[in-house]
N, C-alpha and C positions, 0 to 999 in steps of 0.2 A: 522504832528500830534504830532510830538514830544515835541515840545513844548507848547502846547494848555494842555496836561499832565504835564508838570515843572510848569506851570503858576497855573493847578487846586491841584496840591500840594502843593505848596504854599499857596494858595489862606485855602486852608486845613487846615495847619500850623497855619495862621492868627487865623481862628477858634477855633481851641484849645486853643487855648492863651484867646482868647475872650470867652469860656466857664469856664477857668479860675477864671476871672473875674466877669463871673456871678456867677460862685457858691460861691464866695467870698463874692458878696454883698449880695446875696439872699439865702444861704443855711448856714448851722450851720457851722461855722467854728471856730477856734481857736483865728486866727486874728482878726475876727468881735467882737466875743463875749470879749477880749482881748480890744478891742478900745470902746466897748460901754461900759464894767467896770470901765475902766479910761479916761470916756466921754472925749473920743479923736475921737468921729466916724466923724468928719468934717474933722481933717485930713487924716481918712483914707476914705472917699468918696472923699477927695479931690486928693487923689494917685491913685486910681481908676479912677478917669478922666483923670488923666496925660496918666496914659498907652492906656486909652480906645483913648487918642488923637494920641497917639503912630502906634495903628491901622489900624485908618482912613487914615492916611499919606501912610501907608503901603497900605491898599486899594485903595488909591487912583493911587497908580503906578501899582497894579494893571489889575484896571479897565483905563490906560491909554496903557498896557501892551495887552491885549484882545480886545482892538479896533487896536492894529495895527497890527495882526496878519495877516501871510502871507495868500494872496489868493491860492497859489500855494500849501499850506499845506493844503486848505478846496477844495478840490477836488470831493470828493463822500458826497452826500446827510449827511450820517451819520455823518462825522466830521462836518458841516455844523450844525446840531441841538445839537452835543456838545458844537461847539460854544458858540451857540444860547444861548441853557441855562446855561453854564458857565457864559455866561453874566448877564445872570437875576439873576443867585445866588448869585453872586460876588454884585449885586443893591441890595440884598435883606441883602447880610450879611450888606454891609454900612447901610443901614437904622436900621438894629436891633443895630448894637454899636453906633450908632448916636443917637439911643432912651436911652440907656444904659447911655452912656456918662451925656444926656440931665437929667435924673434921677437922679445919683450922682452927677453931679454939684448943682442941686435942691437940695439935702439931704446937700451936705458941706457946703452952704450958709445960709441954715435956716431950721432942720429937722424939729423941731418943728412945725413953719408955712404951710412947705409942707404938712406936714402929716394933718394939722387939717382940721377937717371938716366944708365947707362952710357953706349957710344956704339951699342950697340944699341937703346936705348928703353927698356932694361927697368932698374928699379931693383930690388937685391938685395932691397928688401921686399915687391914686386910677386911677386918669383919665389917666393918663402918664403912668403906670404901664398896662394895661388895652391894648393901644396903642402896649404898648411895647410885648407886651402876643401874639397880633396880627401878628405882624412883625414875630416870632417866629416861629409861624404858619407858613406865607408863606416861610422862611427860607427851614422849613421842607419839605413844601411841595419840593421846588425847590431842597433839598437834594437827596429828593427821587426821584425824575427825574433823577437825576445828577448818580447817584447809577444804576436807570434801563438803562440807553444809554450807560455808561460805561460797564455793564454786559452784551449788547447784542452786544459792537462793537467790 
């Protein structure tokens, strides 16, 4: 079990770093505000997806790390649905930095275009934003799983 705890600290770790990131692109900051003054914001979404690519690579080991976990260590039921939802959170965080990622690559390439709105109303970073908002949600949700099975086991 001991290690299924080094992998969900880790896996923890990743997180922070990736909340980082978000608050970077999406909350008031020094740097943001600092690159849209001296319309450099394509390079800094473009920094932004280097690290957000940084991540994934790190999640990818892993969610490679949590599929080859000992049987021997999941013994009783409980560590079993740690497992379980370690797995799904560890899927849930990939897909919210893989929307993230997907977002500022769009914004470094063309903000402009991203942002405008089609002739339905809807701009492609509305819709991707939107997506991304979703992911977030299930994140959370699977947080708090992860919080209640650790607190009862």
């Amino acid at each position: 079990m001991a290690h299924i705890i080094d992998l969900a600290c880790e896996i923890t770790e990743i997180r922070s770093r990736y909340l980082r990131i978000h608050d970077a692109v999406f909350g008031l900051s020094v740097r943001r505000s600092a690159s849209v003054l001296q319309r450099r914001t394509s390079a800094f979404y473009g920094d932004r997806e280097r690290e957000l690519s940084v991540l994934e690579k790190e999640l990818a080991e892993m969610e490679s790390a949590l599929a080859e976990v000992n049987s021997d260590e999941m013994t009783k039921r409980a560590r079993n649905e740690v497992h379980a939802a370690l797995m799904q959170y560890t899927e849930k965080l990939v897909a919210v930095v893989a929307d993230l990622k997907r977002i500022c690559g769009n914004l470094s390439l063309d903000e402009a275009g991203y942002r405008r709105l089609s002739d339905t109303g809807e701009s492609r970073f509305r819709h991707d934003k939107i997506r991304y908002d979703y992911a977030i949600q299930e994140l959370k949700r699977w947080g708090a799983k992860m919080n209640e099975l650790f607190a009862t086991f």
